[in-house]
Steps between C-alpha positions, in 0.01 A plus 500: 500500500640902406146564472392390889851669585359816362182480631634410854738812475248736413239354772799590734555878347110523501511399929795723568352768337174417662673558797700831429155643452370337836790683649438848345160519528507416926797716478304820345207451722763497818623794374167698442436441866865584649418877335152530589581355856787762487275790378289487798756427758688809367181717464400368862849561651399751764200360629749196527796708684244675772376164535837374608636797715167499692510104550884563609411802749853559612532744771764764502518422061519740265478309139623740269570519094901575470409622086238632285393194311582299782094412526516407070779242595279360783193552328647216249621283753189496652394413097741250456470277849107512454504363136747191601296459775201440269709340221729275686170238605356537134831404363524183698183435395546524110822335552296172681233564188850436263615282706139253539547280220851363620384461846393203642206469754703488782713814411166667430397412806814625698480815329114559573585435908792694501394795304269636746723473774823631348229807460425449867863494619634776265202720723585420799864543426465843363267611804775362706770746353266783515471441860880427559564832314241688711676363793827604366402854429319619847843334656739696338288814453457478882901452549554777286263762694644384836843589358350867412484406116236622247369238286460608165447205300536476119153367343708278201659352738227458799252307236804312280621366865124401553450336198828284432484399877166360470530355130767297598348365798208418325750302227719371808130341623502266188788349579329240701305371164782473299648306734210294504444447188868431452443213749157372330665455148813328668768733451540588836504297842392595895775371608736748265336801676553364847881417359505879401307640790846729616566593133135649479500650810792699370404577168126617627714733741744667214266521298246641699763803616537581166149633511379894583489571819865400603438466856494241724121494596401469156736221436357286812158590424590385117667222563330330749183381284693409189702274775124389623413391159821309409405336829159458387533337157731215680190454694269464238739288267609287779262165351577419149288668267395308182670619178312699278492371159 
């Protein structure tokens, strides 16, 4: 009986460890692509940055560098948001590859039809902010000119307002498949989010003026599809779906 005990324990020390290498290795390849992905974004930087400003075309905007390594701390911004751009998707993916053996069909399944469109929404999300922010910008560039104001706009700040704006509207987008999913494993009812509907509505709001821009355009134009959405998935989740499982 010690004997099978023993054996048992060390079949368990040889999985775990089997494991812990699974880990490291996925873990070591992720990293060798978050620096090469960050090599080139930093190395393409400006061709990136032009890019941008001449997308943006703001009249009566002067974009300007406020120190001189200003462009270096950019330049690896640039190098950072491109890499977890490229490594965020291949991370869910090894994750689902650890992941596989515990799954059951149906989760595989659920994960297969929502992948591509959590992909989908965090696009159109992030296009979304990029057009709110452009919105934004020729708004209050144009209120400052008519009130005899230079725009001189720092660079750090013109592309970090860009970027968090849109990344979080592209992450705000998923919110609809969580809540989804929350419903399809039974954790989570229609009826709650009609019950919460007000409580939503506010939270989407606060939290939405917490985001760059501060004004109010930006805040209806942000607020108003995350409220379609909400409104959307009660739709969509109105039948009972089957439980995965």
């Amino acid at each position: 009986m010690e004997e099978i005990t023993t054996q048992d324990e060390q079949n368990s020390i040889d999985e775990y460890l089997h494991y812990l290498e699974e880990i490291r290795r996925r873990l070591y390849l992720l990293a060798l692509v978050l620096v090469g992905v960050f090599a080139l974004g930093f190395f393409f930087a400006g061709k990136i940055i032009a890019f941008a400003i001449q997308t943006f075309q703001l009249k009566n905007v002067v974009i300007a560098t406020t120190s001189p390594f200003q462009y270096v701390e950019l330049a690896t911004s640039v190098g950072i948001f491109c890499a977890l751009i490229i490594v965020t998707p291949l991370a869910v993916f090894h994750l689902y590859k650890f992941l596989k053996p515990a799954l059951t069909k149906n989760e595989r399944r659920l994960f297969f039809q929502l992948l591509p469109l959590s992909f989908f929404l965090f696009t159109i999300g992030f296009a979304y902010g990029v057009v709110t922010i452009f919105v934004a910008f020729s708004m209050l560039a144009s209120l400052n000119t008519s009130l005899g104001l230079t725009n001189i706009w720092d660079i750090n700040k013109f592309f970090s307002q860009i970027i968090t704006t849109s990344a979080l509207l592209g992450l705000l987008f998923q919110f609809p498949l969580l809540l989804t999913y929350l419903i399809r494993i039974n954790l989570l009812n229609v009826d709650v989010l009609r019950e919460k509907r007000r409580w939503a509505i506010l939270g989407i709001f606060v939290f939405v003026a917490l985001l760059p821009p501060t004004d109010g355009i930006s805040l209806i134009m942000t607020a108003l599809p995350l409220l379609a959405i909400y409104e959307l998935t009660i739709i969509i989740n109105r039948k009972k779906i089957r439980p995965v499982g």
